[in-house]
C-alpha positions as CSV (number, residue, x, y, z in Angstrom):
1,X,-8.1,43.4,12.4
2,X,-9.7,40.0,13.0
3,X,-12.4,40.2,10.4
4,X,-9.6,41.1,8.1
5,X,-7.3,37.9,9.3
6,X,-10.2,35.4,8.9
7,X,-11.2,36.9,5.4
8,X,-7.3,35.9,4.4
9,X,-7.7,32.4,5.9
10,X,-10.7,31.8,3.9
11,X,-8.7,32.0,0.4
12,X,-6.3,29.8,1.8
13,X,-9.2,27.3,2.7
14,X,-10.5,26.9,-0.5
15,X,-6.3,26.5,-2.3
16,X,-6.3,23.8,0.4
17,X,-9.3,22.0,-0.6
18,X,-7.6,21.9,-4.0
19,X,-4.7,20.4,-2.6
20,X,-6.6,17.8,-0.4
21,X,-9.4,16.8,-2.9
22,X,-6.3,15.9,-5.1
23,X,-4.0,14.0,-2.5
24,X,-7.3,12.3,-1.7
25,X,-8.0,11.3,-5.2
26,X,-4.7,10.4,-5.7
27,X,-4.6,8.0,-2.7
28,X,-7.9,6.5,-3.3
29,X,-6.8,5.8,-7.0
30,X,-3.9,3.9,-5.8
31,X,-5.2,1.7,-3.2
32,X,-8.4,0.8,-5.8
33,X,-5.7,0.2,-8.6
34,X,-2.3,-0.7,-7.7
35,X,-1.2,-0.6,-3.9
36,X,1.8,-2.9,-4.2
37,X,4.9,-4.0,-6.2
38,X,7.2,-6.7,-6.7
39,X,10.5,-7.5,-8.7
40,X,11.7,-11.5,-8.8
41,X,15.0,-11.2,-8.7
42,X,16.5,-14.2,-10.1
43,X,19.4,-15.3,-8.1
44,X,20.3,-18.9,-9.5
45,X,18.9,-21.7,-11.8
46,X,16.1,-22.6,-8.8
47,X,16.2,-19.4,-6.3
48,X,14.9,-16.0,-6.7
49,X,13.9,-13.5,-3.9
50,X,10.8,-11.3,-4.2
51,X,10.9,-8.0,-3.1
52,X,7.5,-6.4,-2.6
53,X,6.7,-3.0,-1.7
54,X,3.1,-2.3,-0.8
55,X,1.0,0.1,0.5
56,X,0.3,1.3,4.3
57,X,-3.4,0.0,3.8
58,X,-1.9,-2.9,3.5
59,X,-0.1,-3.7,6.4
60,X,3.0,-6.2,6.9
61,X,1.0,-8.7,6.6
62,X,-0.1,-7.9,3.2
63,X,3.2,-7.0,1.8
64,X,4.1,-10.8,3.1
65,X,1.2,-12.1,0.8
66,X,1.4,-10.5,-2.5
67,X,5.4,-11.8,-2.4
68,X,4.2,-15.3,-1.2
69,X,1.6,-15.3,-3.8
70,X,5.0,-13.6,-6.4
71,X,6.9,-16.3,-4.9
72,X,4.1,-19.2,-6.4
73,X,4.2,-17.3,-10.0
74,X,7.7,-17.4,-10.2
75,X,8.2,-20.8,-9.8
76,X,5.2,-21.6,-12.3
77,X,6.3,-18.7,-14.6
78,X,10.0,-20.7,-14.3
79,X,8.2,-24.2,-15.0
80,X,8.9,-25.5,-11.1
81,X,6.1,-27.9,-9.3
82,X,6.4,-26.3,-6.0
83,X,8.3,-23.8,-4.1
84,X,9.8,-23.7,-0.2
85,X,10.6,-20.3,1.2
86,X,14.0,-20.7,2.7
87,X,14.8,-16.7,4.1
88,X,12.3,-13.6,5.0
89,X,13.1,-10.1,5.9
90,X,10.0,-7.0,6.5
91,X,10.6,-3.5,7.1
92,X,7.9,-0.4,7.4
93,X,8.9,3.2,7.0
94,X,5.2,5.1,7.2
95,X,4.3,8.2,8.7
96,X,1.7,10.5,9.2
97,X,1.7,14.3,8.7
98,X,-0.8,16.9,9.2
99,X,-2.5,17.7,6.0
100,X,-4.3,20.9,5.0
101,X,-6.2,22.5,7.7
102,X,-9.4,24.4,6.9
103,X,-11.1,26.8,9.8
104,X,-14.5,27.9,10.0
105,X,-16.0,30.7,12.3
106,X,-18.3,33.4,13.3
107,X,-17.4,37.1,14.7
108,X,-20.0,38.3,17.2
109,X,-20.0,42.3,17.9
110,X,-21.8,43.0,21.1
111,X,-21.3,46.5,21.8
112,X,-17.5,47.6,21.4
113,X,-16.4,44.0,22.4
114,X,-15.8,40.9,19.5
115,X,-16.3,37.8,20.2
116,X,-14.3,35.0,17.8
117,X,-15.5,31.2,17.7
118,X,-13.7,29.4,15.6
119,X,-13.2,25.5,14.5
120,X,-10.1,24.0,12.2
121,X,-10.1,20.3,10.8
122,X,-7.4,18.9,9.4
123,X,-7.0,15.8,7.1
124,X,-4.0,13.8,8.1
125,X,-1.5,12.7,5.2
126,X,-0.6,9.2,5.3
127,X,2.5,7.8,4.0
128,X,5.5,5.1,3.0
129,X,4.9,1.7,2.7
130,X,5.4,-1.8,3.9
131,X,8.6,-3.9,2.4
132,X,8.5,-7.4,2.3
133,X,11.6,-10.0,0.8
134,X,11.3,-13.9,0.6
135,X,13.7,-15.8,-0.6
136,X,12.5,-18.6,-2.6
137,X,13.8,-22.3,-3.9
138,X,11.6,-23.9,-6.6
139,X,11.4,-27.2,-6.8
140,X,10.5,-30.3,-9.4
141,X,9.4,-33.7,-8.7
142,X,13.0,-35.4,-7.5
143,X,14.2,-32.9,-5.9
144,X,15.6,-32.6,-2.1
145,X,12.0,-31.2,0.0
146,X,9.8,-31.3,-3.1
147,X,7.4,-33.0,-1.1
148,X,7.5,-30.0,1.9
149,X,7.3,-27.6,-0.8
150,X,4.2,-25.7,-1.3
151,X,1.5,-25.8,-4.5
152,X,2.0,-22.8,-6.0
153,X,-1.5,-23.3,-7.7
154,X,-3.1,-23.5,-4.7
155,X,-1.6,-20.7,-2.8
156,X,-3.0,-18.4,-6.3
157,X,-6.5,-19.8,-6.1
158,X,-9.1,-20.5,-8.8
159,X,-7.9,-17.6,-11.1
160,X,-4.1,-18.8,-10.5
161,X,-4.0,-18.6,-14.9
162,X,-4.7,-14.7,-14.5
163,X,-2.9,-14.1,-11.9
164,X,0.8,-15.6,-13.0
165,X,-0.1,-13.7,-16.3
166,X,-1.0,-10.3,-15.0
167,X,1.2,-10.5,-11.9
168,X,-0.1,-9.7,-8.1
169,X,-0.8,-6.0,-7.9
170,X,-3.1,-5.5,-4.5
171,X,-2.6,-6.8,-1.0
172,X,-6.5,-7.5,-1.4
173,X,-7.5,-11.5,-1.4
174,X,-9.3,-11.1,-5.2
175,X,-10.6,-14.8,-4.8
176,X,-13.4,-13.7,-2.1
């Protein structure tokens, strides 16, 4: 009855390695590609919050700097100087599940007695994401804090051109 058990379990293991070689591919695809999102949503002439949704690889603090980094092209993309962030608000809703399981094992017969040893791995399924919203005020020389307000071309880097064309797509610092 055992042998008979274990021999089932063994075409599940291999359906499940189907399963998990895709969810793995599928994660590692999107944290090399894309692992976070952002919509500027315009809210008047000189103020716009970014919402940013990124990836649990990416932690708050990564969701913070991809809508920073939205905030700067905004405000260039809008033909502002500089930028002050004037409201925040974070949220995380990740979890973690048990993913397929795969078991492994030898049946020993010594005389009428079986013996069972048996080992099951699991890879764990991670996730949800990181939420992220700044509200931003861009500014122009003249204006009331222009000179508090932060260089958007600095907070971007060297490749600031690329990136307030292309957008910010990775939690990842790209400049290093």
């Amino acid at each position: 009855m055992i042998l008979v058990v274990f021999q089932l379990s063994i075409k599940r293991v291999s359906d499940m390695r189907l399963v998990t070689n895709f969810l793995l591919l599928s994660v590692s695809a999107m944290v090399l590609f894309a692992c976070a999102r952002s919509e500027i949503i315009q809210t008047s002439r000189n103020q716009a919050m970014i919402a940013t949704t990124a990836a649990p690889v990416c932690g708050t603090a990564g969701a913070y700097r991809v809508s920073q980094q939205m905030a700067a092209v905004a405000t260039i993309r809008q033909g502002f100087k500089r930028f002050l962030l004037s409201g925040a608000g974070s949220s995380s809703n990740i979890g973690v599940i048990q993913g397929p399981s795969t078991t492994t094992g030898t049946i020993t017969t010594v005389g009428g007695t079986s013996f069972v040893n048996a080992n099951t791995s699991s890879t764990p399924i991670v996730f949800g994401g990181h939420s992220a919203q700044l509200m931003v005020t861009m500014l122009n020389p003249g204006d009331p804090g222009y000179e508090d307000g932060l260089d958007p071309k600095k907070i971007l880097g060297p490749k600031w051109e690329k990136k307030v064309e292309q957008g910010i797509k990775t939690c990842r610092d790209e400049d290093q």
